[in-house]
GUMI-848239 format. One record per residue (C-alpha): residue number from 1; chain; x, y, z. Coordinates in steps of 0.25 Angstrom, whole numbers. Example, Ala and Ser with C-alpha at 12.3 -4.5 7.8 and 13.67 -1.06 7.14 Angstrom:
BEGIN
<pt><kemar>1</kemar><fidren>A</fidren><xx>49</xx><yy>-18</yy><zz>31</zz></pt>
<pt><kemar>2</kemar><fidren>A</fidren><xx>55</xx><yy>-4</yy><zz>29</zz></pt>
//
This chain:
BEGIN
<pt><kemar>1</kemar><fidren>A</fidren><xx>394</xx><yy>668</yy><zz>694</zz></pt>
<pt><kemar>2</kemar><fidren>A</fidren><xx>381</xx><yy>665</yy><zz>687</zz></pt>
<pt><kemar>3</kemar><fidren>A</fidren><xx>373</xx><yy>669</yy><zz>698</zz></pt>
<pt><kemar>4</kemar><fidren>A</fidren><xx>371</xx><yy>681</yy><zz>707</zz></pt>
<pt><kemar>5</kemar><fidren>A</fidren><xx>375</xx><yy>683</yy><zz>721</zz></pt>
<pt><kemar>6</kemar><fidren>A</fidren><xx>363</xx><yy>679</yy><zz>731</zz></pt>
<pt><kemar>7</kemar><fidren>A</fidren><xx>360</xx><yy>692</yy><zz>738</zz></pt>
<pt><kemar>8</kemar><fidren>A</fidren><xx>365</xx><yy>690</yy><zz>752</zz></pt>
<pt><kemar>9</kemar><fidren>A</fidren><xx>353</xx><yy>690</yy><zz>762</zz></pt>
<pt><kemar>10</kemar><fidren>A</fidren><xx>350</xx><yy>700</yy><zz>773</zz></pt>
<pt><kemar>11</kemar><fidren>A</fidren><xx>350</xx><yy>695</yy><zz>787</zz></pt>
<pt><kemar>12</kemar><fidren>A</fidren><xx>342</xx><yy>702</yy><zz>797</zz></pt>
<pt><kemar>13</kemar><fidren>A</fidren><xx>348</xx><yy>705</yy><zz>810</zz></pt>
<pt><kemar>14</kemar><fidren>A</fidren><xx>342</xx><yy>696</yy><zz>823</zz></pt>
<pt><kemar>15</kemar><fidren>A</fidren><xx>331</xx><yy>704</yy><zz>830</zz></pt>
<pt><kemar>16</kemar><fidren>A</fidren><xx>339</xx><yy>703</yy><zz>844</zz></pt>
<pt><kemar>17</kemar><fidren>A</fidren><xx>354</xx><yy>709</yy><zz>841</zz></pt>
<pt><kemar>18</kemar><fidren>A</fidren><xx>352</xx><yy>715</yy><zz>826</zz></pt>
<pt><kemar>19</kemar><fidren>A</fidren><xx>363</xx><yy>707</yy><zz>823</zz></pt>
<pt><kemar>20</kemar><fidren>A</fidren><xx>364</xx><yy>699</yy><zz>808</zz></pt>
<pt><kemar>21</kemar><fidren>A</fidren><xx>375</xx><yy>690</yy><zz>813</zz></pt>
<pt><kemar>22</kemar><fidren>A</fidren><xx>364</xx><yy>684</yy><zz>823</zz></pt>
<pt><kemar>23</kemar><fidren>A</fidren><xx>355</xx><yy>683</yy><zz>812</zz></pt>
<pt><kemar>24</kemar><fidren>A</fidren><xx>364</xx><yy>676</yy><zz>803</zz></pt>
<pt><kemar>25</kemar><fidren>A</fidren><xx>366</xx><yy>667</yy><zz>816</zz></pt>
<pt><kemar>26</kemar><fidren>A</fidren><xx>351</xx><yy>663</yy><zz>819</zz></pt>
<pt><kemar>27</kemar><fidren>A</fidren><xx>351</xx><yy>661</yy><zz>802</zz></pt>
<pt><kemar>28</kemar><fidren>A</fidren><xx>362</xx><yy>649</yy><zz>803</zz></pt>
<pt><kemar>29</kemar><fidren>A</fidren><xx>355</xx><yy>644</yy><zz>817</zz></pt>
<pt><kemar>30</kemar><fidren>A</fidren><xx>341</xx><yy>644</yy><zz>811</zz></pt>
<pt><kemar>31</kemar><fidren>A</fidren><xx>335</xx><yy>629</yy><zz>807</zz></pt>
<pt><kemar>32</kemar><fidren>A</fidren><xx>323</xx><yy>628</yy><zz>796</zz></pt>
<pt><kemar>33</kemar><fidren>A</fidren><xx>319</xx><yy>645</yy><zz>797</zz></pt>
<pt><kemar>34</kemar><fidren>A</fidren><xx>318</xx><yy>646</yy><zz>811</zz></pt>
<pt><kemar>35</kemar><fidren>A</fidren><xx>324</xx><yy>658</yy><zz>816</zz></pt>
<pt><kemar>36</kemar><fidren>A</fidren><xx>317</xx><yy>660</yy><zz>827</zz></pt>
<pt><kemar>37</kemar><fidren>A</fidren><xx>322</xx><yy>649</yy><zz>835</zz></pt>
<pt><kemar>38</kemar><fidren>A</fidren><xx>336</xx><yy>652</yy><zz>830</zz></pt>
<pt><kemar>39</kemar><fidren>A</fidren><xx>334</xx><yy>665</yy><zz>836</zz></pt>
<pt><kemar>40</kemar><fidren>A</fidren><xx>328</xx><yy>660</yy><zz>850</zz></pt>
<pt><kemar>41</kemar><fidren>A</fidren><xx>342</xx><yy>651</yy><zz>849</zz></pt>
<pt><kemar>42</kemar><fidren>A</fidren><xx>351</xx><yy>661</yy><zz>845</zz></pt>
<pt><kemar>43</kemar><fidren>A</fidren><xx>346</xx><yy>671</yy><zz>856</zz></pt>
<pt><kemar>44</kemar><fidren>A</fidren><xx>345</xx><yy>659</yy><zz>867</zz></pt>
<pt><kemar>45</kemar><fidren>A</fidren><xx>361</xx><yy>654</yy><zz>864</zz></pt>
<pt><kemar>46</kemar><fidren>A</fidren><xx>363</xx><yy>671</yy><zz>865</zz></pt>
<pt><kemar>47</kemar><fidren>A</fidren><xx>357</xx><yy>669</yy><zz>879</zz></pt>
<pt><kemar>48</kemar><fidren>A</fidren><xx>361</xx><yy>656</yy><zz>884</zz></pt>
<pt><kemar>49</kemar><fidren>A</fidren><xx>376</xx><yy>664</yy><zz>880</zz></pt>
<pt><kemar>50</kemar><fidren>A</fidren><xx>374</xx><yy>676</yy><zz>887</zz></pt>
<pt><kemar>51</kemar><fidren>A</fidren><xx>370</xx><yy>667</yy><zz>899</zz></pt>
<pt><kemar>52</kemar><fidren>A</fidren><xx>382</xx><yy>658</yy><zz>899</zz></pt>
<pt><kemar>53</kemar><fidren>A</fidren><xx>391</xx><yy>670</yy><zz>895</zz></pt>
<pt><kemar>54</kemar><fidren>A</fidren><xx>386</xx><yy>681</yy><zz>904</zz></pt>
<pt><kemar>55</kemar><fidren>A</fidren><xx>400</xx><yy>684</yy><zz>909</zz></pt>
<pt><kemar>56</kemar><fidren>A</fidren><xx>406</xx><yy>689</yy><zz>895</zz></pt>
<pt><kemar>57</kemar><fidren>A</fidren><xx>404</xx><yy>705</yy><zz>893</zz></pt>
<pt><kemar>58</kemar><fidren>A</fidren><xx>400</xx><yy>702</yy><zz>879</zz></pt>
<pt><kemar>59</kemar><fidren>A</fidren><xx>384</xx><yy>698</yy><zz>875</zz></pt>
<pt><kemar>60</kemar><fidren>A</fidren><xx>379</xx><yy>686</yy><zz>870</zz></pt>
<pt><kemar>61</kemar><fidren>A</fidren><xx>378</xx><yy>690</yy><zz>855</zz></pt>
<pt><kemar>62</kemar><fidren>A</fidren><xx>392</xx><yy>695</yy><zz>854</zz></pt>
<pt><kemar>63</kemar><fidren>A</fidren><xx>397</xx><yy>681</yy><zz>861</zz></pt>
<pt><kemar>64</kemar><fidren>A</fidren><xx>392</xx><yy>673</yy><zz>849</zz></pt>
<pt><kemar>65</kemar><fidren>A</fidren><xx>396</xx><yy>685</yy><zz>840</zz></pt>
<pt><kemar>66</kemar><fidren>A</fidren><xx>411</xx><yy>683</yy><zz>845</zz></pt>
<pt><kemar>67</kemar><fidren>A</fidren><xx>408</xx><yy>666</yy><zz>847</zz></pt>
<pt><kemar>68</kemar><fidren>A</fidren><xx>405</xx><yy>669</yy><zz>830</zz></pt>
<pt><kemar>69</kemar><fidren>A</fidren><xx>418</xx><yy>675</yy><zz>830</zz></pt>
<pt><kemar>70</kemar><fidren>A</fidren><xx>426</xx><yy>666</yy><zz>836</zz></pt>
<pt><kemar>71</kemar><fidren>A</fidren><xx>420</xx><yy>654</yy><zz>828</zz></pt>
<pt><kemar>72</kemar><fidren>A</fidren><xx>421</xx><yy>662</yy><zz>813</zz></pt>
<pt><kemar>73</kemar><fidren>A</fidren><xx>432</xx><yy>655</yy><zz>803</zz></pt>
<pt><kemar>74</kemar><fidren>A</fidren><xx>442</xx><yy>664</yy><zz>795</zz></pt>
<pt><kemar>75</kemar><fidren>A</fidren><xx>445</xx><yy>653</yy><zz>786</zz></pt>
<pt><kemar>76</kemar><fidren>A</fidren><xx>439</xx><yy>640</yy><zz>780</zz></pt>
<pt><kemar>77</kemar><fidren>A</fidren><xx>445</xx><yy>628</yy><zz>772</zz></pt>
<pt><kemar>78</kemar><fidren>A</fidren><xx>437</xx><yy>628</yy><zz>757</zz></pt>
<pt><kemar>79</kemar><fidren>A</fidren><xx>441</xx><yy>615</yy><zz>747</zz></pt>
<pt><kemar>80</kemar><fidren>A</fidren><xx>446</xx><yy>619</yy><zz>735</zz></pt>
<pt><kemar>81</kemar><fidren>A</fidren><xx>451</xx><yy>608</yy><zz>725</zz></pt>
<pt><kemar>82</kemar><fidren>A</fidren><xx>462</xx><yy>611</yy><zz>718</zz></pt>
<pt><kemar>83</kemar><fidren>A</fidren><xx>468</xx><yy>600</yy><zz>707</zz></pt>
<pt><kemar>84</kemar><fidren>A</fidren><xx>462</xx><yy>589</yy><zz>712</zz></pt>
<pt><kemar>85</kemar><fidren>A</fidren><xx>464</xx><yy>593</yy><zz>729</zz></pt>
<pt><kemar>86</kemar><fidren>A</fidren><xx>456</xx><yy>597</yy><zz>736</zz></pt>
<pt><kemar>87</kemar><fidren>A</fidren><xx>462</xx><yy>609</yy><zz>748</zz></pt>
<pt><kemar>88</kemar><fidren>A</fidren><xx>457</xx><yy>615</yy><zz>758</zz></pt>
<pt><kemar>89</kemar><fidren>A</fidren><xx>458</xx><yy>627</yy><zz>756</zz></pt>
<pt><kemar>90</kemar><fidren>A</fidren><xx>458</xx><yy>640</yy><zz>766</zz></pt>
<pt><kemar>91</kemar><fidren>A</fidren><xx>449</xx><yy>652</yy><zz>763</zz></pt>
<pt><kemar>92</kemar><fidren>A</fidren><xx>445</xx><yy>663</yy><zz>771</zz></pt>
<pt><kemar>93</kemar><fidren>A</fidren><xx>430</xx><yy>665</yy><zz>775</zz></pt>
<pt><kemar>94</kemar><fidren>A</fidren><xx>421</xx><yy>677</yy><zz>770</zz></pt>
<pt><kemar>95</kemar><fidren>A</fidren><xx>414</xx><yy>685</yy><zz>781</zz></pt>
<pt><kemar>96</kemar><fidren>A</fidren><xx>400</xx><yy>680</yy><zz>781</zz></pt>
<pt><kemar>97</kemar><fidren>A</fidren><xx>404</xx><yy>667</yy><zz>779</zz></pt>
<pt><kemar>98</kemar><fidren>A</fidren><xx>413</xx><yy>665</yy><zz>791</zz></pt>
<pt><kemar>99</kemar><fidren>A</fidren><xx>399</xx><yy>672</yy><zz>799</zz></pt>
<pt><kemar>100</kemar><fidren>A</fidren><xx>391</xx><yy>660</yy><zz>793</zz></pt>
<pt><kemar>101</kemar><fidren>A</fidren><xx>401</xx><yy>649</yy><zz>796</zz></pt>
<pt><kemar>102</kemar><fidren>A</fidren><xx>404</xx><yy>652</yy><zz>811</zz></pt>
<pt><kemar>103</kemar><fidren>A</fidren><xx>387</xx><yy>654</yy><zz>813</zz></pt>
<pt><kemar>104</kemar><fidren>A</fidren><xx>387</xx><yy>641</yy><zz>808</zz></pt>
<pt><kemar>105</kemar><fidren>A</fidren><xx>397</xx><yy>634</yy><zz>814</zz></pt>
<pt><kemar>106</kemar><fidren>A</fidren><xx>392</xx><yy>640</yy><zz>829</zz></pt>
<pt><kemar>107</kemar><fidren>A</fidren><xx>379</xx><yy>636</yy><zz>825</zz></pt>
<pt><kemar>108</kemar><fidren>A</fidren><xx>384</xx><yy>621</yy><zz>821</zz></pt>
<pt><kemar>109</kemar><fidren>A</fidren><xx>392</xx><yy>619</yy><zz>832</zz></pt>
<pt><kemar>110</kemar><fidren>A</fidren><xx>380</xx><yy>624</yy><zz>843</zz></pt>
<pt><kemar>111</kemar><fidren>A</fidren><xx>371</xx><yy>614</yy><zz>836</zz></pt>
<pt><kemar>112</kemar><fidren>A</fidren><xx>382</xx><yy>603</yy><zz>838</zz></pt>
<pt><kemar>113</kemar><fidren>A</fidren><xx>383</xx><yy>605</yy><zz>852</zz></pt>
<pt><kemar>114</kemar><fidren>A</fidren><xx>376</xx><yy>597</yy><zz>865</zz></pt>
<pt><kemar>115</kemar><fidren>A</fidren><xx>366</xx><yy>607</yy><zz>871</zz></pt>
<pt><kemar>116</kemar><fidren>A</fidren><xx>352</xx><yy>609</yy><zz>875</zz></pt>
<pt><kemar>117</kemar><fidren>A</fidren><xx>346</xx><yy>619</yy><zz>864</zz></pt>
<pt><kemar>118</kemar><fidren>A</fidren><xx>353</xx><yy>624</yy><zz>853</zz></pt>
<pt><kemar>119</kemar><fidren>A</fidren><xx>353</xx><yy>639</yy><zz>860</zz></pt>
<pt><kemar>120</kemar><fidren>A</fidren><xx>363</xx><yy>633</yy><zz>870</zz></pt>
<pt><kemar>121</kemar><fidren>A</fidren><xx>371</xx><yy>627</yy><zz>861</zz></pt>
<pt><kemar>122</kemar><fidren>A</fidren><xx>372</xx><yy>637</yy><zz>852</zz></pt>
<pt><kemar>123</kemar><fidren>A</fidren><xx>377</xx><yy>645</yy><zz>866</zz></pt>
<pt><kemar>124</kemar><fidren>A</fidren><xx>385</xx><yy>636</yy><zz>868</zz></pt>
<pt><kemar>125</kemar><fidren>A</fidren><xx>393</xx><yy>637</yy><zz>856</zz></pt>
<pt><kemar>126</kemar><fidren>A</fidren><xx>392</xx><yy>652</yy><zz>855</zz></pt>
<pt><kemar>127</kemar><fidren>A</fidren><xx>400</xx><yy>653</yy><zz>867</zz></pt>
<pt><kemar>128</kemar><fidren>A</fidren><xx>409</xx><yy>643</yy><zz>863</zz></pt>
<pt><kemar>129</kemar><fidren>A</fidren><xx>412</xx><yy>651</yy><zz>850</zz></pt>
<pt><kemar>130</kemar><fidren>A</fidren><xx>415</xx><yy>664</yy><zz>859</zz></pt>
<pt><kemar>131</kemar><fidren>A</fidren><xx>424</xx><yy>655</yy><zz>867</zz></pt>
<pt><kemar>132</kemar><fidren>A</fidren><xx>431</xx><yy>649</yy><zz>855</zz></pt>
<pt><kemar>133</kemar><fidren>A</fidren><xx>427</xx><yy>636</yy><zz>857</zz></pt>
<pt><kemar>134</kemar><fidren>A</fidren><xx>417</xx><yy>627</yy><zz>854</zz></pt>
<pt><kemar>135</kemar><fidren>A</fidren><xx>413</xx><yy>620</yy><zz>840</zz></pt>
<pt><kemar>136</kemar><fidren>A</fidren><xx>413</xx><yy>631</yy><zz>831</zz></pt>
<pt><kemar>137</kemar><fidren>A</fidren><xx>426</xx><yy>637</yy><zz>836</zz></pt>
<pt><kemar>138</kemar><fidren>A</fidren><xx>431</xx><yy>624</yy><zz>832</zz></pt>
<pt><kemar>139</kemar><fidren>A</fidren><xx>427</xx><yy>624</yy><zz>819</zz></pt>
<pt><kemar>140</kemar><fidren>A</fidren><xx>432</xx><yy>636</yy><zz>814</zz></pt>
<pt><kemar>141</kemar><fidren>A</fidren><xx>447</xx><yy>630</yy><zz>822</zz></pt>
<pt><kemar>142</kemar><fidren>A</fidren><xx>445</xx><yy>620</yy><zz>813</zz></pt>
<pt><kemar>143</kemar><fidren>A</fidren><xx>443</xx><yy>629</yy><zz>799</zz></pt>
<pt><kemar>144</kemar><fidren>A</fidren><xx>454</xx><yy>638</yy><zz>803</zz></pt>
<pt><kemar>145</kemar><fidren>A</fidren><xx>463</xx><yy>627</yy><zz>805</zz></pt>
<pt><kemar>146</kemar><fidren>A</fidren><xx>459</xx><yy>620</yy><zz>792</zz></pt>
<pt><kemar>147</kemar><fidren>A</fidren><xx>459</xx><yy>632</yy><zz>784</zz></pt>
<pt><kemar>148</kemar><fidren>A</fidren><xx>476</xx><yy>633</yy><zz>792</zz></pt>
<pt><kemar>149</kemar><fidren>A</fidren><xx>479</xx><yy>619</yy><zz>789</zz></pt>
<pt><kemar>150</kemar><fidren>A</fidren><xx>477</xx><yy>622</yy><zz>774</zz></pt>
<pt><kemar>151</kemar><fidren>A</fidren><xx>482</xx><yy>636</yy><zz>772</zz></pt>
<pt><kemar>152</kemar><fidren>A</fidren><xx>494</xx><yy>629</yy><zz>762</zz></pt>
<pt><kemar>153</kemar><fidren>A</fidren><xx>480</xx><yy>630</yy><zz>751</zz></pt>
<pt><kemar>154</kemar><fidren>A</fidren><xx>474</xx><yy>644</yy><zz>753</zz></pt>
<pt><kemar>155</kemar><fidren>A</fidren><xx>482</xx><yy>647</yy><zz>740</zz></pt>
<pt><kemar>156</kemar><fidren>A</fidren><xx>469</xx><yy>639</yy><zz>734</zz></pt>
<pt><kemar>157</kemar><fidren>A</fidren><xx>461</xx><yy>649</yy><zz>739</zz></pt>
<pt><kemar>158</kemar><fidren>A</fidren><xx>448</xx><yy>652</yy><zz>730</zz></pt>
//
């Protein structure tokens, strides 16, 4: 490569749990630099979970942690064309990477969903994830069943 590695950035924990996965959260939620209010949503949905969920032992934040959890894909189909066709072709995901696309595929799916504020959808959706249901759950169904359908081509692997 020409070209340098870009350094990777530092993310600050969040002021409430000093935790960087929550941070990393409210970054993908956040719309045109305002995380404040994706805070306020964050901690609200947080809330609005504890309230509905107030019979599990476990807290709110560690309900969306294991909703993460459930919703994170192992695998994912990349195209790669080989003589002229195109496969599908499965490859396993890097760490940070399978972090990011669960984030944004809860945070997708919340916003997709009938509700009043985006707080209670985002609720919504978190206990959805921890129930292995919902939207999100759904898509990584779909990649690991994508990723099974075609394991005849990981040989292609890149």
């Amino acid at each position: 490569m020409r070209k340098a590695k870009p350094k990777k950035r530092l993310i600050l924990p969040d002021p409430v749990f000093n935790d960087q996965k929550v941070s990393k959260f409210v970054n993908h939620l956040m719309y045109d630099g305002k995380k404040n209010i994706s805070y306020e949503i964050f901690y609200s949905a947080l809330e609005i979970v504890k309230g509905k969920m107030d019979k599990e032992e476990k807290s709110p934040l560690e309900i969306w942690k294991q909703g993460l959890d459930n919703i994170t894909p192992q695998v994912e189909v990349k195209s790669r064309r080989i003589g002229g066709a195109t496969f599908q072709v499965p490859t396993e995901i890097r760490p940070d990477r399978k972090e990011s696309i669960s984030m944004k595929n809860m945070i997708a799916f919340a916003r997709k969903r009938g509700g009043k504020s985006m707080a209670e959808k985002l609720a919504a959706e978190i206990m959805d994830a921890y129930n292995n249901q919902g939207g999100a759950f759904k898509r990584k169904e779909d990649m690991h069943r994508m990723a099974e359908a075609n394991r005849a081509f990981a040989h292609f692997r890149f």
